[in-house]
C-alpha positions as CSV (number, residue, x, y, z in Angstrom):
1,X,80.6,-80.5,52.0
2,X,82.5,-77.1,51.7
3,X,79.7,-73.8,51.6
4,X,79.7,-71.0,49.8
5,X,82.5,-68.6,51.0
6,X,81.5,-64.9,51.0
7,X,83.6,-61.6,50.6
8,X,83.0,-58.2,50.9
9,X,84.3,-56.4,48.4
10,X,85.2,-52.8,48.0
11,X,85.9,-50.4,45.2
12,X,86.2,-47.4,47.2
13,X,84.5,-45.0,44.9
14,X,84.9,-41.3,45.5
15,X,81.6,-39.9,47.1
16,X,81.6,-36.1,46.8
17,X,80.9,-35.1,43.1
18,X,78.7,-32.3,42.6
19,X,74.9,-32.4,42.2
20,X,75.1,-31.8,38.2
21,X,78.0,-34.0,37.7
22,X,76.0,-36.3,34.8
23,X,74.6,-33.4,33.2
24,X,78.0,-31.3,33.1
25,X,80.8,-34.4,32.6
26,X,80.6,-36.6,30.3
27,X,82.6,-39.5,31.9
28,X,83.9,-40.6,35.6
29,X,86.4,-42.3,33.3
30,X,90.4,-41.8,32.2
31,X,89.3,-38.1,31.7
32,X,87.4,-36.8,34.5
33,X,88.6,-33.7,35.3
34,X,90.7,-34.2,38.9
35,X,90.1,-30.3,40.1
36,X,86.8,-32.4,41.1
37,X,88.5,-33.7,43.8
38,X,88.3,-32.2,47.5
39,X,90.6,-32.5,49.7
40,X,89.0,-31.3,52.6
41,X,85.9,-33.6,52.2
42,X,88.2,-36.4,51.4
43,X,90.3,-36.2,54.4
44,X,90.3,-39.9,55.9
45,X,88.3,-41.4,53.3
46,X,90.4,-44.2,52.6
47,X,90.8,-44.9,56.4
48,X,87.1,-44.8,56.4
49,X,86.9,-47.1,53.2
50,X,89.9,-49.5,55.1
51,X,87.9,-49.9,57.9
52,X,85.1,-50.9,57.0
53,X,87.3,-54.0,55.3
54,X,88.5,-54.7,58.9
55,X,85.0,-54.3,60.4
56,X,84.3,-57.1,57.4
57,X,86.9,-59.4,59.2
58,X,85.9,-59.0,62.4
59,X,82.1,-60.2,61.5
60,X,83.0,-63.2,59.7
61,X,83.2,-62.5,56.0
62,X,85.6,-65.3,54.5
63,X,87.6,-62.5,52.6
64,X,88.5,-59.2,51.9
65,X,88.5,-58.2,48.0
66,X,90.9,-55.0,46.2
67,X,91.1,-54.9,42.8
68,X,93.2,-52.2,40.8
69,X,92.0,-49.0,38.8
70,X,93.5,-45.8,37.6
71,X,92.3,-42.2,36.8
72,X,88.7,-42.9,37.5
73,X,85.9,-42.7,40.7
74,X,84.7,-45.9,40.3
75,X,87.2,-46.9,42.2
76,X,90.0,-44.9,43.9
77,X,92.9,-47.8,44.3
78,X,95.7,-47.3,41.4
79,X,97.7,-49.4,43.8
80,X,95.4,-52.2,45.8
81,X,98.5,-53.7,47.3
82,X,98.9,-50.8,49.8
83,X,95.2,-51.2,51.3
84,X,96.5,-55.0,51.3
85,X,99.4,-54.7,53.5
86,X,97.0,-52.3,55.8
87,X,94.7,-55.0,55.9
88,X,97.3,-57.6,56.5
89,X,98.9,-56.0,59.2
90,X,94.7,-54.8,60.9
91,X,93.2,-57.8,60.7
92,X,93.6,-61.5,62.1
93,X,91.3,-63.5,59.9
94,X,89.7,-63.7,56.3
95,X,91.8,-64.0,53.0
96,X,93.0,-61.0,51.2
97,X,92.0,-61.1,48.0
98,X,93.9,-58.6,45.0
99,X,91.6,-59.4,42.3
100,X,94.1,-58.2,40.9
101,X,97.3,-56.9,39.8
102,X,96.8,-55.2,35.8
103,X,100.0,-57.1,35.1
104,X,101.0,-55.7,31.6
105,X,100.6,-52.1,33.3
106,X,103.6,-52.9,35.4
107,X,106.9,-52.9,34.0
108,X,108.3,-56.1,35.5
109,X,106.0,-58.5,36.7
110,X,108.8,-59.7,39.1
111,X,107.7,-56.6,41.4
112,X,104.2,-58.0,41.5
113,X,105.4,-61.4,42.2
114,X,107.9,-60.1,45.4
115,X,104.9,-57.7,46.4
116,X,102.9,-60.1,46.2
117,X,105.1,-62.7,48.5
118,X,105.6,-59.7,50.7
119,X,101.3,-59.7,51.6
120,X,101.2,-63.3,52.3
121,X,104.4,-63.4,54.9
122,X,102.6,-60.4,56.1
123,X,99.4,-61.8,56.6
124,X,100.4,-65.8,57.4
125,X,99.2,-66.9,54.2
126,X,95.7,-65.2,53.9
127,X,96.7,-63.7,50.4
128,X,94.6,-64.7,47.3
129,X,97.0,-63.6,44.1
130,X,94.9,-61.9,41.7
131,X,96.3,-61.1,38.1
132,X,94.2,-59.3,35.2
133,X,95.3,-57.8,31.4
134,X,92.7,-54.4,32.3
135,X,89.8,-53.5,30.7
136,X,89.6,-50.8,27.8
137,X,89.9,-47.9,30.2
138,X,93.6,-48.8,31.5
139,X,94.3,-49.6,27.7
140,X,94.0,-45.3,27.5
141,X,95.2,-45.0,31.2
142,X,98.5,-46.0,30.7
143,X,98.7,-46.0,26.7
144,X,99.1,-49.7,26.5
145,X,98.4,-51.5,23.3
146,X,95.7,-54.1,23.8
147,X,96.3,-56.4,21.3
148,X,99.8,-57.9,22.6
149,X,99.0,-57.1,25.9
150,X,97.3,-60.9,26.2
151,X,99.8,-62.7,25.6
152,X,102.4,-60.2,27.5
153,X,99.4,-61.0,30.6
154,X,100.2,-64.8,30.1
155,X,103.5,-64.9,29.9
156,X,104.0,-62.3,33.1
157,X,101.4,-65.1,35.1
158,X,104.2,-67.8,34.3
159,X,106.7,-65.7,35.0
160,X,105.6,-64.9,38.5
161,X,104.2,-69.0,39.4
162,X,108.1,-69.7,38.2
163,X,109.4,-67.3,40.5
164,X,107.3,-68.8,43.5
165,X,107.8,-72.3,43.1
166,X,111.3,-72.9,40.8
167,X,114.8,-72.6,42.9
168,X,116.5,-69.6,42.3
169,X,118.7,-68.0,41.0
170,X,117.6,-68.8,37.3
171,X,116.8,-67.0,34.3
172,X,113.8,-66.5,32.7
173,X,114.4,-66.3,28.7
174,X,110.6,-64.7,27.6
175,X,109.5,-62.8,24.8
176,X,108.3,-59.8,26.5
177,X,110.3,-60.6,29.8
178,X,113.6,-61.8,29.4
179,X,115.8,-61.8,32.6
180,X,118.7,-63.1,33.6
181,X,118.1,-63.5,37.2
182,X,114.8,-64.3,39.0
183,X,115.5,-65.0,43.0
184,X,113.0,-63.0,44.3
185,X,113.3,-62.5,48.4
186,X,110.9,-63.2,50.2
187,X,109.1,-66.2,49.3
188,X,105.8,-66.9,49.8
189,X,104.3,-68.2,52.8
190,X,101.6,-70.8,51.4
191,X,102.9,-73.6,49.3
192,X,103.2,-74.3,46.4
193,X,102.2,-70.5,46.0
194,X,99.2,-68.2,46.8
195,X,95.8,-69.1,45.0
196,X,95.8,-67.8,42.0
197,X,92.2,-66.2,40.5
198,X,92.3,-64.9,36.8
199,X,88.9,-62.5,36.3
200,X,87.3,-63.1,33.0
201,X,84.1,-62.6,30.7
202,X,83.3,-65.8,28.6
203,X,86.2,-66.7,26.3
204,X,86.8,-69.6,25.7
205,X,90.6,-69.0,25.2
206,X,90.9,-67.6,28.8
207,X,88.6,-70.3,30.2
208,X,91.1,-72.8,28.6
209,X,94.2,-71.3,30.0
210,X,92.4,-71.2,33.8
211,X,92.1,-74.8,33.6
212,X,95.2,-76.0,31.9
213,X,97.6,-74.1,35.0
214,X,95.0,-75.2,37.5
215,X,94.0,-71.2,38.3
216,X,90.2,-70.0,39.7
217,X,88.2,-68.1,37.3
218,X,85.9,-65.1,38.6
219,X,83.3,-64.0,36.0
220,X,83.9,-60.1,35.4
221,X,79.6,-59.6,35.1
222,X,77.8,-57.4,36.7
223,X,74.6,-59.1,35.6
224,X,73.3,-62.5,36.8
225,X,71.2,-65.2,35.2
226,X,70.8,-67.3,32.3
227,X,74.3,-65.7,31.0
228,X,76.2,-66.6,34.7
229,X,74.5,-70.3,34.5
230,X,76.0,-70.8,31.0
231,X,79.3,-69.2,31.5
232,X,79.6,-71.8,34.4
233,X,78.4,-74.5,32.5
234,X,81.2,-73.5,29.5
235,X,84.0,-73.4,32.5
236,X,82.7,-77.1,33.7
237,X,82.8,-78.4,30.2
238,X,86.3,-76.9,29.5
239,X,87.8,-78.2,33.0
240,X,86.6,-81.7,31.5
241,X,88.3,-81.4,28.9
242,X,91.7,-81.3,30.6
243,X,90.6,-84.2,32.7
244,X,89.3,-82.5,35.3
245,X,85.8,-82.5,37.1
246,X,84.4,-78.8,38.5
247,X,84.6,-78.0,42.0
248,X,82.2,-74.5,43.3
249,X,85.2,-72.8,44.6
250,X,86.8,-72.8,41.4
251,X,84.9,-70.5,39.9
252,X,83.5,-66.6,41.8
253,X,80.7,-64.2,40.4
254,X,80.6,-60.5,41.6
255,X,77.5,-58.8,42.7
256,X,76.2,-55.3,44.7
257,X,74.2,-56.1,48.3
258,X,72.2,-53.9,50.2
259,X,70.3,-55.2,53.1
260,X,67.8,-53.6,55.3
261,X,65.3,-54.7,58.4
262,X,62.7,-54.5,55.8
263,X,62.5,-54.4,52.1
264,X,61.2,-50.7,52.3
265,X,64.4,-50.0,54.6
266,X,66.9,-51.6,52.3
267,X,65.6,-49.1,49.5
268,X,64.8,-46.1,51.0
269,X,68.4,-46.3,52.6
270,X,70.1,-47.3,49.5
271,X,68.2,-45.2,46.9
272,X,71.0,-42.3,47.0
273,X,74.3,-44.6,46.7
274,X,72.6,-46.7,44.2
275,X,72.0,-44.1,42.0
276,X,75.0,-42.3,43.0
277,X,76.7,-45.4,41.3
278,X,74.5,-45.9,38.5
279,X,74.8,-42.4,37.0
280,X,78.2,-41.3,37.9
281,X,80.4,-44.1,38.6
282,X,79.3,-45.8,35.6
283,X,79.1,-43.3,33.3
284,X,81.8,-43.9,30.7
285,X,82.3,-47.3,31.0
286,X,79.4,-49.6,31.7
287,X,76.5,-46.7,30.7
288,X,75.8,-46.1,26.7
289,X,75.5,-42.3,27.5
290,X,79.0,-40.3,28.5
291,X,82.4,-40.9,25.9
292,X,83.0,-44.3,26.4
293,X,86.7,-45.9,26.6
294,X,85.8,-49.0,27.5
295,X,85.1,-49.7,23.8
296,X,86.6,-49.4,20.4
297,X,88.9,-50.6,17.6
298,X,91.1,-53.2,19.2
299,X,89.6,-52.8,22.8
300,X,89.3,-54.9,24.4
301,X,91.0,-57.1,22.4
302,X,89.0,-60.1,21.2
303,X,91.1,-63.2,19.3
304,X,90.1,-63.5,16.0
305,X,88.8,-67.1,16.3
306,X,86.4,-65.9,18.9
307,X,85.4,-63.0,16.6
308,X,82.6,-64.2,14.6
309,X,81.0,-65.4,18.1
310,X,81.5,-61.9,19.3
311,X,79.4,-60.6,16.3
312,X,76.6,-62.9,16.3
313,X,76.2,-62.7,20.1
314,X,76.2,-59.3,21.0
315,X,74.4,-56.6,20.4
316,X,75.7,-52.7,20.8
317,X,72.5,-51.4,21.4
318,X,71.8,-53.8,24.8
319,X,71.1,-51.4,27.9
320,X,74.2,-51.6,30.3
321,X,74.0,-51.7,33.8
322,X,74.5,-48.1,34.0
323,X,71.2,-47.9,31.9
324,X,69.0,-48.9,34.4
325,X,66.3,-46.9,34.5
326,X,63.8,-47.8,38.0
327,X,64.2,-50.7,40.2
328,X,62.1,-52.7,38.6
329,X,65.2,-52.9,35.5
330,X,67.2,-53.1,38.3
331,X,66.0,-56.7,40.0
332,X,66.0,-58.3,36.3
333,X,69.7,-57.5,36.1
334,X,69.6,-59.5,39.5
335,X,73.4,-57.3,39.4
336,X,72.6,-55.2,42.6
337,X,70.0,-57.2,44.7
338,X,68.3,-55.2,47.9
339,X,66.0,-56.0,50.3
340,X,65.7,-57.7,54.0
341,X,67.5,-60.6,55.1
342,X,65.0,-62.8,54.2
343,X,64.5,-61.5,50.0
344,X,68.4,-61.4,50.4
345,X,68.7,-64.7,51.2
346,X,65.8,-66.3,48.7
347,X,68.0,-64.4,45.6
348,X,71.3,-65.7,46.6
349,X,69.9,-68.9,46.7
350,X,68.2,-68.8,43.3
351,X,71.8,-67.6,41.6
352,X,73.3,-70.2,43.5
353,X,71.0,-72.9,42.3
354,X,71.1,-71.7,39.0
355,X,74.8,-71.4,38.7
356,X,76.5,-73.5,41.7
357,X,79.5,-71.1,42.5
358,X,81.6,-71.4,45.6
359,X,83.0,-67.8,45.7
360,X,80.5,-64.8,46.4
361,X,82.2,-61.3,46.4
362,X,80.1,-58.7,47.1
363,X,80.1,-55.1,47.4
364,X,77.9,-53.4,50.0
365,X,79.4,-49.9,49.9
366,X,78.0,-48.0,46.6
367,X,78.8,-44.7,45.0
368,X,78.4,-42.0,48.5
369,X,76.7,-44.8,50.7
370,X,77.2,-43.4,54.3
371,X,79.3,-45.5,56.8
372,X,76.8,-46.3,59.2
373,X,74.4,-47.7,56.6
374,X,77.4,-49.3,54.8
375,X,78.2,-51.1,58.2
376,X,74.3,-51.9,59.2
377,X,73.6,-53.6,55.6
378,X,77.1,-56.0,56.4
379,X,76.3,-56.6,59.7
380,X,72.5,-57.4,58.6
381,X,74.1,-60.1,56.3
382,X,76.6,-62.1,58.0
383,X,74.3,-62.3,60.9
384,X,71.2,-63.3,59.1
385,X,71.8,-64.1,55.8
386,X,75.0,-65.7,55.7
387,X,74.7,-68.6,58.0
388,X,71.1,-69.8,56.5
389,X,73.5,-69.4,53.1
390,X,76.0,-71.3,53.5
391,X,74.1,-74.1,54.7
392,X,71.5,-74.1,51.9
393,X,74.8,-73.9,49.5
394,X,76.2,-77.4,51.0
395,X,72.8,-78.9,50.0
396,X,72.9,-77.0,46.1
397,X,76.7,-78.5,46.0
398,X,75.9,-81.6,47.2
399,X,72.7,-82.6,45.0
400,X,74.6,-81.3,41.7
401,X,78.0,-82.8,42.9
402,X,77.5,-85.8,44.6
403,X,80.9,-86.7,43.9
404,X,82.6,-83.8,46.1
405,X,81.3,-85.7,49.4
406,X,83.4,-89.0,48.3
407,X,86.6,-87.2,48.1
408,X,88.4,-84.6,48.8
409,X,88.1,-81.1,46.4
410,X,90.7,-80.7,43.9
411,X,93.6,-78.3,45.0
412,X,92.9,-74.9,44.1
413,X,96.1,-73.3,42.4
């Protein structure tokens, strides 16, 4: 039986706002005034960040995880391909995962799909192809409509899986990409094509096209519980109804880990970063308070036949993660879980029962978390957490699928 794989995953937030930055700003998002930035203090930040991915390959984490943001300090990678090829070219071991690409952002998605099948000749096949639509803020970054820009994401997926796996020269006659020659060079080192993850929240539609081109789907929640068991329920249920049965690994779930010698450690250590990210790195997209972008008419863009779902199952007034308030609202989000190996350990395994997923990216470095604590909580966790883990996660997989030890898990696409 195949464990759990684990990840580290970093957003590379920028870690030297001022003091009063929540009570003088009103966003870390799109419009965050970049005369905050300082160039002195930020001299070999992204080295710093980059290496701290490496150190994460060197002590056993299955993977590496980028993803792509603009004009914000959540995260400080408009272009997560770069920090791939540095990865590809520092490290021996562990996927690469760009979770992923903002496709419609790009002009041509045939320069994703030849950067792309640049990373995996450069790293021997580790890549993991990640492809997204964005989220409201890049809808503002870049001025790109949201409505058309699902079906332009779709189309732009296809485009790139035909330009790994058909013979080329041939043309490419789409709606929003119409080209007369696609024979990109190189190709791909893993065949058919890299594994291909699509991040999502719970619709339906998106759930449906995941399982109908055979793709991963990573649930794009900060939160965990009752709402991460259902959405991997709905996934199961719509993978049977293309004739498929679910396999862990076909499905990932983000969360925030901080680990310590002790519980008291783990929080006194954290406390700063935590917060850091809570109130500044959220603010403006996943905090009520600050001028929000992530929201409003036609953003994100919601089909109309999953409307009336929409309506009768959320509410606007719901705290957001950023909205946490002590640490006690903080363990019932179960979004950013802290503590020694051993409470570490117990909560994984609680979410895992819970909701059997076979990817776990997680991201130890928060808001201005210093390196050596960054580097203690990893090396805390692959040495005492994630070896009882994966073994308790063959057992989870193995009494709720009995039907994965008879033969072999389906290919992952």
């Amino acid at each position: 039986m195949r464990p759990v794989d684990l990840y580290c995953w970093h957003f590379m937030s920028y870690p030297h706002l001022p003091k009063d930055f929540d009570e003088k700003y009103d966003t870390g998002w799109v419009t965050v005034p970049n005369e905050l930035w300082d160039r002195e203090k930020s001299r070999g930040l992204l080295r710093q960040y980059i290496d701290q991915l490496i150190y994460a390959s060197e002590i056993g984490f299955d993977g590496m995880v980028l993803n792509e943001h603009h004009q914000n300090i959540y995260g400080l990678m408009p272009s997560p391909n770069i920090i791939a090829a540095a990865l590809a070219h520092a490290t021996k071991q562990g996927k690469i995962v760009v979770l992923g690409n903002l496709l419609p952002l790009h002009m041509n998605p045939l320069r994703v799909a030849e950067e792309y099948a640049m990373l995996d000749n450069m790293c021997d096949g580790r890549l993991i192809a990640g492809f997204a639509p964005g989220s409201g803020p890049e809808t503002f970054n870049y001025d790109v409509a949201s409505a058309p820009s699902r079906d332009q994401f779709w189309e732009a997926v296809d485009l790139i899986r035909d330009a790994w796996t058909k013979p080329g020269p041939f043309a490419y006659e789409g709606r929003h990409y119409p080209l007369r020659y696609v024979n990109p060079w190189p190709q791909p080192t893993q065949r058919p094509h890299p594994p291909i993850w699509i991040p999502s929240g719970r619709s339906k539609g998106t759930l449906r096209q995941i399982a109908k081109h055979g793709y991963s789907y990573f649930l794009s929640s900060r939160s965990h519980g009752s709402a991460t068991a259902k959405a991997q329920q709905t996934f199961e249920q719509v993978l049977g109804e293309y004739g498929q049965r679910y396999e862990p690994h076909r499905m990932g779930i983000l969360m925030s880990v901080c680990v310590g010698e002790t519980d008291k450690e783990a929080q006194e250590k954290s406390e700063e970063g935590i917060w850091y990210f809570l109130r500044n790195c959220l603010k403006g997209h996943q905090r009520r308070e600050g001028r929000q972008l992530t929201y409003g008419p036609g953003v994100p863009y919601i089909p109309p036949s999953e409307w009336a779902d929409f309506l009768r199952t959320t509410d606007p007034t719901t705290p957001l993660l950023g909205d946490t308030e002590d640490w006690d609202d903080l363990e019932r989000s179960a979004s950013i879980l802290v503590g020694s190996p051993d409470t570490i350990y117990e909560r994984l395994v609680a979410i895992l029962e819970q909701a059997p997923v076979g990817n776990l990216l997680m991201q130890f470095h928060l808001g201005n978390m210093p390196d050596e604590w960054t580097r203690k909580s990893m090396n805390l966790f692959a040495t005492q957490v994630a070896p009882r883990l994966r073994e308790a996660s063959k057992k989870i997989f193995a009494k709720k699928y009995p039907y994965l030890e008879q033969q072999a898990p389906e290919a992952v696409k």
